[in-house]
N, C-alpha and C positions, 0 to 999 in steps of 0.2 A: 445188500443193505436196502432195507425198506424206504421209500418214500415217504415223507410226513406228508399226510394231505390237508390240504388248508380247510381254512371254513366250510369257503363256497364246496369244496374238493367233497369234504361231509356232506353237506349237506345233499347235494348229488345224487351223492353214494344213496341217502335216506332215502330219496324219489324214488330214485333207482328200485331199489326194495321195498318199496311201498306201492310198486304199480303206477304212480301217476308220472304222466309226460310231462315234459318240458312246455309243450305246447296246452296243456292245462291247466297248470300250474299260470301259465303266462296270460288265459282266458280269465282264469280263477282273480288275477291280481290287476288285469285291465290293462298289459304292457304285452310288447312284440313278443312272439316265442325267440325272434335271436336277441332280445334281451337278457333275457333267463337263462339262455347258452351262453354268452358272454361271462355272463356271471358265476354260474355254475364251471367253468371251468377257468375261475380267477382270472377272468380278462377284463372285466368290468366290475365298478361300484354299482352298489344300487344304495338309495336312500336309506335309513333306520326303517322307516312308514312301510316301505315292500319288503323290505328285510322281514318285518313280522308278518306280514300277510304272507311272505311265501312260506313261513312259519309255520303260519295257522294251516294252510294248503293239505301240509303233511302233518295234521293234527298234533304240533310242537306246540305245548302253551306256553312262550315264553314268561309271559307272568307269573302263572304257575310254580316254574320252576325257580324263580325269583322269590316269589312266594316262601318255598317248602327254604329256597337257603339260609333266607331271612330268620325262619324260625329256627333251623339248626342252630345260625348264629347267636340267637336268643337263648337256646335253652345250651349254648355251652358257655354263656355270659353267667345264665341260673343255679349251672352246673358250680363253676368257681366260683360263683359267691356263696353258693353252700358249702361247698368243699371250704372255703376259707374262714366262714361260721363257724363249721365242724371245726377245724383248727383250732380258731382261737376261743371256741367251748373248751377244748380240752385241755389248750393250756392254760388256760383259766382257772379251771378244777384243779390242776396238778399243784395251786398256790395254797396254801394256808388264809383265812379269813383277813388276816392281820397283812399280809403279804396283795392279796386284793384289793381291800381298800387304800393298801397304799399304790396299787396302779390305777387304779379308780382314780384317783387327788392328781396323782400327775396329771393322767391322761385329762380328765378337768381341767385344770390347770394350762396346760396346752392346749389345747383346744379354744380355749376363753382367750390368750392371748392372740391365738390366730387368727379364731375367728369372730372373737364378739360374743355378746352375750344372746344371741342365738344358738350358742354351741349351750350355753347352761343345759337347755330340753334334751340334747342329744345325750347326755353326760348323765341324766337326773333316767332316763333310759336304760343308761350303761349301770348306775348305781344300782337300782334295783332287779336288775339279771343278774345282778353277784351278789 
């Protein structure tokens, strides 16, 4: 059975393969090199602050990749709201006119109760898409 390796245990590993020492790494970031061995083999914390510089060390852009999730998350938010547009476009269409406006009246209707007469513009929106 394999070993799960921790963070530091990765991270390591990435030096390791990336060619740069522990004791560079540890010049790179202004701390002892047995700091960084500490660390690197889960026996020590180091701060968030050198956690990213030893990041950057081995050209990890944490941002970056915070970056790129952020927008996955965004375009699979974009994703189902279109997907759920496309929905209820079609079950929209599948009503008869007469069958519309009467979802139309409710959906007014509720909305105006719930929300106020700020919902009227939302509805006055909805009216004219069907």
């Amino acid at each position: 059975m394999r070993k799960t390796l921790s963070l530091a245990e990765k991270i390591a590993l990435l030096a390791k393969h990336s060619g740069v020492s522990q004791a560079a790494i540890a010049d790179e970031v202004g701390v002892p090199a047995s700091h960084v061995n500490h660390f690197f083999r889960g026996k020590g914390d180091v701060r968030s602050e050198l956690f990213i510089e030893i990041l950057k060390t081995l050209n990890i852009d944490v941002e970056a990749i915070i970056n790129k999730e952020v927008a996955r998350l965004n375009n699979l938010d974009l994703e189902e709201k279109k997907s759920a547009g496309d929905t209820f476009e079609r079950l929209v269409k599948s009503f008869d006119k007469t069958e519309r406006e009467a979802i139309v009246e409710y959906i007014d209707g509720f909305a105006v109760a719930h929300l106020g007469t700020k919902a009227k513009k939302q509805t006055k929106i909805l009216k004219e898409l069907i």
